[in-house]
C-alpha positions as CSV (number, residue, x, y, z in Angstrom):
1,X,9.7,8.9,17.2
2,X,10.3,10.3,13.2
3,X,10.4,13.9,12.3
4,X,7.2,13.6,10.8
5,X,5.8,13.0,14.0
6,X,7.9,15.5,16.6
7,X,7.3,17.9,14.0
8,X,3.1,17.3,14.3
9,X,3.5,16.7,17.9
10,X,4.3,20.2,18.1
11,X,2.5,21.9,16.3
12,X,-1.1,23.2,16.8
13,X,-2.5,24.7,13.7
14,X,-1.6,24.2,9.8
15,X,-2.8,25.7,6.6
16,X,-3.6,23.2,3.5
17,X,-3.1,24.0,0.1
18,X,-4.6,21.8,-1.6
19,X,-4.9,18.2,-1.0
20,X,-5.1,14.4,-2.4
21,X,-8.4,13.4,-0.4
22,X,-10.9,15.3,2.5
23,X,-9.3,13.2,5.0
24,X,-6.4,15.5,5.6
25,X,-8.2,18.5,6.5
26,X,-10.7,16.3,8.1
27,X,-8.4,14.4,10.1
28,X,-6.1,17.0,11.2
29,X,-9.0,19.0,12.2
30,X,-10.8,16.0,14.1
31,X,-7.1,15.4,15.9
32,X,-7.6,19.2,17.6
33,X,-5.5,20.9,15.2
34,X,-6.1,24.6,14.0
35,X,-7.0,23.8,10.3
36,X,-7.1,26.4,7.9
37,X,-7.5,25.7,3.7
38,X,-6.3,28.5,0.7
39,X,-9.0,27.1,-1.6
40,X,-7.3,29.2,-4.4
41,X,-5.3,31.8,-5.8
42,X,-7.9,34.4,-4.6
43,X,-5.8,36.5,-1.6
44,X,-9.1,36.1,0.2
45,X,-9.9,32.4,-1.1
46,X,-9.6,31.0,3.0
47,X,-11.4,28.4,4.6
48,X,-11.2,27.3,8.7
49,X,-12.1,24.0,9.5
50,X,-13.7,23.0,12.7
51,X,-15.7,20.5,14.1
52,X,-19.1,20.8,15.7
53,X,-21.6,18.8,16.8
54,X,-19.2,15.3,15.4
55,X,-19.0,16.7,11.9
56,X,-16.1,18.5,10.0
57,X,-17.4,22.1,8.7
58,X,-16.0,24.4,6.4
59,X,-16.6,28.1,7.5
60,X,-15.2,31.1,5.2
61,X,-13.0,33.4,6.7
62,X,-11.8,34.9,3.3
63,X,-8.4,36.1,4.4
64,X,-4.8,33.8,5.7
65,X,-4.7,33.0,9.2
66,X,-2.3,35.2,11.1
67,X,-0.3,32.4,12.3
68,X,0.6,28.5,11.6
69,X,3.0,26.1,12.3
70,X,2.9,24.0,9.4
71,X,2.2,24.3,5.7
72,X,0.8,21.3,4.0
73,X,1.0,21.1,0.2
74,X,-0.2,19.5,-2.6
75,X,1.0,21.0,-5.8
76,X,3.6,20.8,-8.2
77,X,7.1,21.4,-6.9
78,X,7.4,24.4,-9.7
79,X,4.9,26.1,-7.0
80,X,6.9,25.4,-3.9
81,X,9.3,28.8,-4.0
82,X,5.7,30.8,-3.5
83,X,4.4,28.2,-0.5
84,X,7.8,28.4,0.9
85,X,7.1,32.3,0.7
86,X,3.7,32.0,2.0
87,X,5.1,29.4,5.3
88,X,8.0,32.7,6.0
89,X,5.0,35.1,6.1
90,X,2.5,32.8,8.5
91,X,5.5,32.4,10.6
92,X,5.5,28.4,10.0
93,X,8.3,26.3,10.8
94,X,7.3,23.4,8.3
95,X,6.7,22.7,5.1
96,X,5.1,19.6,4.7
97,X,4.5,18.3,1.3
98,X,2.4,15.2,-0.5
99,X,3.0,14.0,-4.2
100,X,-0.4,11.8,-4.1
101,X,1.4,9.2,-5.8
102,X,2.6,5.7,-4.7
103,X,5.9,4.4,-5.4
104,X,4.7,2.4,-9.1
105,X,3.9,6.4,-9.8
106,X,-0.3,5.9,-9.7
107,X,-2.1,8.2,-7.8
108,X,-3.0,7.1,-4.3
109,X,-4.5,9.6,-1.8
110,X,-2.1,8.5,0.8
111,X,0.7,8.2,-1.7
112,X,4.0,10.2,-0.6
113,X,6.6,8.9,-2.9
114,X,8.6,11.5,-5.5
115,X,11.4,10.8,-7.6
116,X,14.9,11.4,-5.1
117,X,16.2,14.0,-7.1
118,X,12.5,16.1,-6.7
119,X,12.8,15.2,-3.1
120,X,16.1,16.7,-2.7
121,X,15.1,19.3,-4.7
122,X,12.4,20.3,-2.4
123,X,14.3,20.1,0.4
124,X,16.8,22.6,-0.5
125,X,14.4,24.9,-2.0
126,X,12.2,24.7,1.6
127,X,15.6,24.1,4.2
128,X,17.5,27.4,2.4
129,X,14.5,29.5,3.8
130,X,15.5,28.5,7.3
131,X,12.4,26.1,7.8
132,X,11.8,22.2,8.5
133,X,10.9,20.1,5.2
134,X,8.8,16.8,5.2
135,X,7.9,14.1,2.1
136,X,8.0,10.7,3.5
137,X,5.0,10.3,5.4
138,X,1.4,11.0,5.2
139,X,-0.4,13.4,7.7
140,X,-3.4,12.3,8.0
141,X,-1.6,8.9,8.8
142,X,0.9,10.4,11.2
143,X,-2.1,12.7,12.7
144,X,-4.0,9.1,13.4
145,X,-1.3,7.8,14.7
146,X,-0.4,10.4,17.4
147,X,-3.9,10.5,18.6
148,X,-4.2,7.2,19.5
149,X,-1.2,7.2,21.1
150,X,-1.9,9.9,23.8
């Protein structure tokens, strides 16, 4: 088993900032996770995902979740210092983070690759606040993947 995946495995609940495509918060949320979205930079720009009756709804809740065990991010690694501040205060152990890009350097929604020396970057930045950092995989992927396998 990778990282990626003990590190899902465990956890029950993750907040998205941002995303390359709907199937992340879809699919974690159709996999039984806790899924919660920051929409913005609004303090109160918060979504919760959940499904009901077979479909994936949004429902505002216009405030962070007290709690989650994985950030998932999005966003340019100049904004990671403030999402690794935002994972401390949600008590997360994981920073989980997507370029979007494949390894030519074109976007692709499930693309994950980022230059080695923004990857170690990252790392540090995320690892020297104490939590777990991941790059190389995408969740939505791993989140299938684990859900079949139970």
């Amino acid at each position: 088993m990778t990282e990626a995946e003990r590190i899902l495995k465990a956890a029950s609940s993750a907040l998205v900032v941002d995303w390359p495509s709907r199937d992340v918060p879809d699919t974690l949320t159709r996999a039984g996770y806790a899924v919660f979205v920051k929409g913005g930079p609004e303090p109160d720009n918060y979504s919760a995902y959940e499904v009901r009756d077979g479909e994936v709804v949004t429902r505002r809740v216009g405030r962070a979740p007290e709690q989650v065990d994985i950030v998932y991010s999005h966003r340019p690694l100049d904004e990671l210092p403030g999402i690794v501040e935002m994972a401390r205060g949600l008590g997360a152990g994981t920073v989980w983070c997507q370029s979007g890009l494949a390894s030519s350097g074109v976007n692709d929604p499930k693309g994950f690759w980022v230059p080695e020396e923004q990857s170690q970057e990252a790392r540090r930045i995320v690892e020297s606040a104490g939590l777990a950092y991941v790059d190389d995989a995408y969740i939505a992927d791993v989140a299938r993947q684990l859900a079949t396998s139970r």
